[in-house]
BADREN-514816 format. One record per residue: residue number from 0; residue in one letter; y, z, x of N, C-alpha, C in turn. Coordinates in steps of 0.001 Angstrom, whole numbers, plus 500000, padded with zeros to 6 digits. Example, Ala and Ser with C-alpha at 12.3 -4.5 7.8 and 13.67 -1.06 7.14 Angstrom:
// residues 2
(node 0; 'A'; (494310; 507800; 513190); (495500; 507800; 512300); (496700; 507800; 513200))
(node 1; 'S'; (497750; 507080; 512850); (498940; 507140; 513670); (500030; 507870; 512900))
//
This chain:
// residues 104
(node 0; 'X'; (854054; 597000; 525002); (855149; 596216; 525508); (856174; 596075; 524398))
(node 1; 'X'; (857411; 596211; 524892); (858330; 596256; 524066); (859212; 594994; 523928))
(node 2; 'X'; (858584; 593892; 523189); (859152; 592819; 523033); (859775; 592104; 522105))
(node 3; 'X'; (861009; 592385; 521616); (861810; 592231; 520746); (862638; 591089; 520997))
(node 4; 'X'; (862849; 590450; 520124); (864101; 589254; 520748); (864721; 589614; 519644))
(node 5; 'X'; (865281; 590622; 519491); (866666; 590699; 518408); (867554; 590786; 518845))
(node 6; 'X'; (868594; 590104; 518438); (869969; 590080; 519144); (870469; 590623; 517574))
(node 7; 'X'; (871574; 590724; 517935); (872472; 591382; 516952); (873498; 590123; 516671))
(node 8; 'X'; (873021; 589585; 515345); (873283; 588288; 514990); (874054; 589211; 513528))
(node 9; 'X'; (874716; 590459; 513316); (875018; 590830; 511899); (876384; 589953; 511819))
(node 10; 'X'; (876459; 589667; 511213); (878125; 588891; 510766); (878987; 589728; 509548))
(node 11; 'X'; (879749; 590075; 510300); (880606; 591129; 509496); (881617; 590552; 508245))
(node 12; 'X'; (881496; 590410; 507156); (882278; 590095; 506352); (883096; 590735; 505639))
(node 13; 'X'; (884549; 590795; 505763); (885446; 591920; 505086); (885194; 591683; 503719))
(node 14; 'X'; (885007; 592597; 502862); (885012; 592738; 501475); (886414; 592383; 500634))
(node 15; 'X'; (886489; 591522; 500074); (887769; 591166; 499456); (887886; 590970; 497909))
(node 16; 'X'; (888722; 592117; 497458); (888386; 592370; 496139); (889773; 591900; 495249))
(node 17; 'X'; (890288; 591297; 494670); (891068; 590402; 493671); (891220; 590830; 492404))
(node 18; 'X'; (892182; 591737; 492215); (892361; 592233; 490666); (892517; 591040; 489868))
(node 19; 'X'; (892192; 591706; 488504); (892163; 590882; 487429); (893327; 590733; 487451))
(node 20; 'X'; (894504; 591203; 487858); (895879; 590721; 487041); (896326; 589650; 488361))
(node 21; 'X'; (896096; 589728; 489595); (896137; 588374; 490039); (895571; 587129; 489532))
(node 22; 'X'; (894049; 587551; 488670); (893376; 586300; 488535); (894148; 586014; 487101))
(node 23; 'X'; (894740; 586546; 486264); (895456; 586326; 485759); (896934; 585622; 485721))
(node 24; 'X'; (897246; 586321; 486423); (898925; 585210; 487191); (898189; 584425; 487327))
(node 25; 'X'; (897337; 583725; 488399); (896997; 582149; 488555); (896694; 581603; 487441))
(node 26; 'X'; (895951; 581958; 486571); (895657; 581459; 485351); (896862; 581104; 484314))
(node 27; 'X'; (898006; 581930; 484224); (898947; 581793; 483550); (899973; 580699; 484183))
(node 28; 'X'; (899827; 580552; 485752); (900701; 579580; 486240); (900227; 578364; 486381))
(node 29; 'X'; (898683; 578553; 486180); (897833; 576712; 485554); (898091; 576511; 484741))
(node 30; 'X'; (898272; 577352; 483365); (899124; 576837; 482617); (900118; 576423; 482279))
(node 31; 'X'; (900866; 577000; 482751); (902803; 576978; 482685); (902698; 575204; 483687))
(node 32; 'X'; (901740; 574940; 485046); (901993; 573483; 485233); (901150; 572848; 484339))
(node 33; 'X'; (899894; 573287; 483799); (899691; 571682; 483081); (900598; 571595; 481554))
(node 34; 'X'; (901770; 572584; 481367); (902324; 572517; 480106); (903531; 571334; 481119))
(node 35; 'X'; (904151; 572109; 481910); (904850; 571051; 482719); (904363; 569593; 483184))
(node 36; 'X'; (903370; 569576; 483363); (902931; 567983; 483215); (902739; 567371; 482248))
(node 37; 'X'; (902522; 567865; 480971); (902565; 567159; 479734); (904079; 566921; 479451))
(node 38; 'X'; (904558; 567697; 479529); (906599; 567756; 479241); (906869; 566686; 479843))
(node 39; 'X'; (906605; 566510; 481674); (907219; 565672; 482189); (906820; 564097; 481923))
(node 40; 'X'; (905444; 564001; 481322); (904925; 562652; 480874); (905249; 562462; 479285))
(node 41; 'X'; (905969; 563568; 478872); (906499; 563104; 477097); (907937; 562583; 477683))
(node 42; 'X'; (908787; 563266; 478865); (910131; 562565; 478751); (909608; 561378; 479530))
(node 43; 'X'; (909099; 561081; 480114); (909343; 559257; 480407); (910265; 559258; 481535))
(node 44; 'X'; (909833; 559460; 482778); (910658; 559447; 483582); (910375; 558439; 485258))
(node 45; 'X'; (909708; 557266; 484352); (909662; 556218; 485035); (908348; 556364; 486116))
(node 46; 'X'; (908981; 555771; 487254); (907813; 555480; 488426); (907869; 557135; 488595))
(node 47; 'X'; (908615; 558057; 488345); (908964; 559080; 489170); (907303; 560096; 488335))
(node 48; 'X'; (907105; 559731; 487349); (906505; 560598; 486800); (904784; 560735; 487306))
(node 49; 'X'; (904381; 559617; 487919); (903714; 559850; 488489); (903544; 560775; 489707))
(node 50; 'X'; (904485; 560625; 490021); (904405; 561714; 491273); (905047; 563044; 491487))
(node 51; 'X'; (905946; 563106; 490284); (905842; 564502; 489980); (904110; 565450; 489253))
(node 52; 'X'; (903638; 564110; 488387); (902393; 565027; 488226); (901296; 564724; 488912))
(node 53; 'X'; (900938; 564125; 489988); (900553; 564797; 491593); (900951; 565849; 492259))
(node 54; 'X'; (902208; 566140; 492065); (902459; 567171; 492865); (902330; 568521; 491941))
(node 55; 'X'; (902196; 568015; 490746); (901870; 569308; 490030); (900464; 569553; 490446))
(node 56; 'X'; (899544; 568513; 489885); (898363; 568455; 490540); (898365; 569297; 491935))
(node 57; 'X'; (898732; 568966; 493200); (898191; 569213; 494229); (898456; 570939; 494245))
(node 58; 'X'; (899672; 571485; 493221); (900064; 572732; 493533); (899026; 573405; 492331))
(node 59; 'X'; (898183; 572662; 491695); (897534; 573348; 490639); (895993; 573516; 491597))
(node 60; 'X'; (895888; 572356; 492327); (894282; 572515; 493194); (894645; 573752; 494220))
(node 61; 'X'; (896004; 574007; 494541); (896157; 574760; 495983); (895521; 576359; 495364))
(node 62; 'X'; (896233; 576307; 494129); (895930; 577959; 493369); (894150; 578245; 493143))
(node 63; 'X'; (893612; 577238; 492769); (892516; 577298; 492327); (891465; 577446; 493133))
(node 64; 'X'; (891758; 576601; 494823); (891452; 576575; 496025); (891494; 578332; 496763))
(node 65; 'X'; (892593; 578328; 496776); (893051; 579927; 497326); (892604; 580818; 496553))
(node 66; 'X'; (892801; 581657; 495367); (892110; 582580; 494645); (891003; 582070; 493677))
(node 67; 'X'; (890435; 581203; 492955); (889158; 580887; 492275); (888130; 580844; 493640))
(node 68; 'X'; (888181; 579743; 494457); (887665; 579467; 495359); (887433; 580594; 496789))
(node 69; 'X'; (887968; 581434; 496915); (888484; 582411; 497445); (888350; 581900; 499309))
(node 70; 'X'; (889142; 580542; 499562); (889452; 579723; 500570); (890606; 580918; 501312))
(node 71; 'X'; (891470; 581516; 500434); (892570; 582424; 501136); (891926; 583504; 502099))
(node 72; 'X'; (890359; 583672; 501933); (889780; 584688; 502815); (888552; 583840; 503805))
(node 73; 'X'; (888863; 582730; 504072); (888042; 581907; 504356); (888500; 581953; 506267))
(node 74; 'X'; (887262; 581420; 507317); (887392; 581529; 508388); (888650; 580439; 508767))
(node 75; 'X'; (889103; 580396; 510299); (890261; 579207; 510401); (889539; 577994; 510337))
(node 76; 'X'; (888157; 577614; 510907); (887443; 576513; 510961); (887259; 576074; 509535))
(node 77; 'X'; (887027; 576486; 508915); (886846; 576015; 507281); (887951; 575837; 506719))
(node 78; 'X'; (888811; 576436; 507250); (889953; 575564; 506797); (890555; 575057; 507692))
(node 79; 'X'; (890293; 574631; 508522); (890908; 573133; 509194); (890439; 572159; 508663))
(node 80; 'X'; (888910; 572096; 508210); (888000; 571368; 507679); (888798; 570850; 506431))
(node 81; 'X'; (888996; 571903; 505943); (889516; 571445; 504225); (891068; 570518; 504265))
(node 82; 'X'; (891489; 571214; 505673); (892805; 570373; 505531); (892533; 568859; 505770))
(node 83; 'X'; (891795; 568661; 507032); (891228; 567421; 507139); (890781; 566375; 506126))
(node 84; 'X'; (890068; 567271; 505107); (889676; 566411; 504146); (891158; 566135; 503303))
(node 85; 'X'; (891458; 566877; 503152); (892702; 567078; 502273); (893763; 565409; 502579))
(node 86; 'X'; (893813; 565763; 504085); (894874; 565022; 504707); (894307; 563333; 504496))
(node 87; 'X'; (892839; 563313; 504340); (892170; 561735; 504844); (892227; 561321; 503095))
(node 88; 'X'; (892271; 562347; 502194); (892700; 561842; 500640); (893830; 561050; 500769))
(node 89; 'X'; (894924; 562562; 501106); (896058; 561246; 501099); (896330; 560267; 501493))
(node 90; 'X'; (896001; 560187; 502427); (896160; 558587; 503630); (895572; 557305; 502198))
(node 91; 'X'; (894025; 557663; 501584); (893612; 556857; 501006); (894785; 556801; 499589))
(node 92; 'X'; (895004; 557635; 499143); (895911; 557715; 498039); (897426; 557110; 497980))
(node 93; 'X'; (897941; 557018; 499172); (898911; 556600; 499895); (898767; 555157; 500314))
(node 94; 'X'; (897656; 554712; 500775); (897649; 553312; 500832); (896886; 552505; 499349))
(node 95; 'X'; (896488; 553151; 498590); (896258; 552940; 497091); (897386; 552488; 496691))
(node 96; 'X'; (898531; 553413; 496744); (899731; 553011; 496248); (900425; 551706; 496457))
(node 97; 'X'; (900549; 551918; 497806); (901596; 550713; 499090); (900513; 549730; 498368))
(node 98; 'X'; (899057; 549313; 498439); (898690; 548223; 497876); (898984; 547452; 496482))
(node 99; 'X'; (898863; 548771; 495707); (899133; 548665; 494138); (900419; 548389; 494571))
(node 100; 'X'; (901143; 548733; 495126); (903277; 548087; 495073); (903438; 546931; 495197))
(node 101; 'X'; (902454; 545913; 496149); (902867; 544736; 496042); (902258; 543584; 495738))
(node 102; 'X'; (901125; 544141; 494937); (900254; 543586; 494033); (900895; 543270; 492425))
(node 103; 'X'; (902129; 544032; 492298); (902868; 543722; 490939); (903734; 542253; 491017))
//
């Protein structure tokens, strides 16, 4: 008797291969922002400076996310996921703030 329960469960994964000189550009442009976030916290540029280096931040996690992490070859569900999480940071980070504002 020929009783097999194999289904054809193979999951095809495209091979995705990332030259060194991309992983390089990212690497050189983590640097070039965290040199820019030190610059922008030596000039002193008030309330503003915080949130310019968040946003350096968030554009330094996006690189590291996309090619270290290799999220740029990732299914759409996993990244809805990530945005989700992404999005429920800010909300908390965002009302961190608005609290801290009128707590001074």
């Amino acid at each position: 008797m020929n009783d097999h329960h194999s289904t054809d469960h193979t999951h095809h994964e495209e091979a995705h291969v990332i030259e060194y000189g991309k992983y390089i550009f990212v690497w050189l442009a983590l640097i070039a922002f965290t040199g820019i976030t030190v610059t922008a916290a030596g000039i002193g540029l008030g309330n503003w400076t915080i949130v310019l280096a968040l946003l350096i931040a968030s554009a330094k996690s996006w690189y590291v996310m996309n090619y270290f992490m290799h999220l740029k070859y990732e299914d759409r569900v996993f990244k809805t996921f990530i945005v989700v999480a992404l999005i429920t940071l800010a909300i908390f980070i965002a009302f961190t703030f608005w609290d801290y504002s009128f707590t001074r």
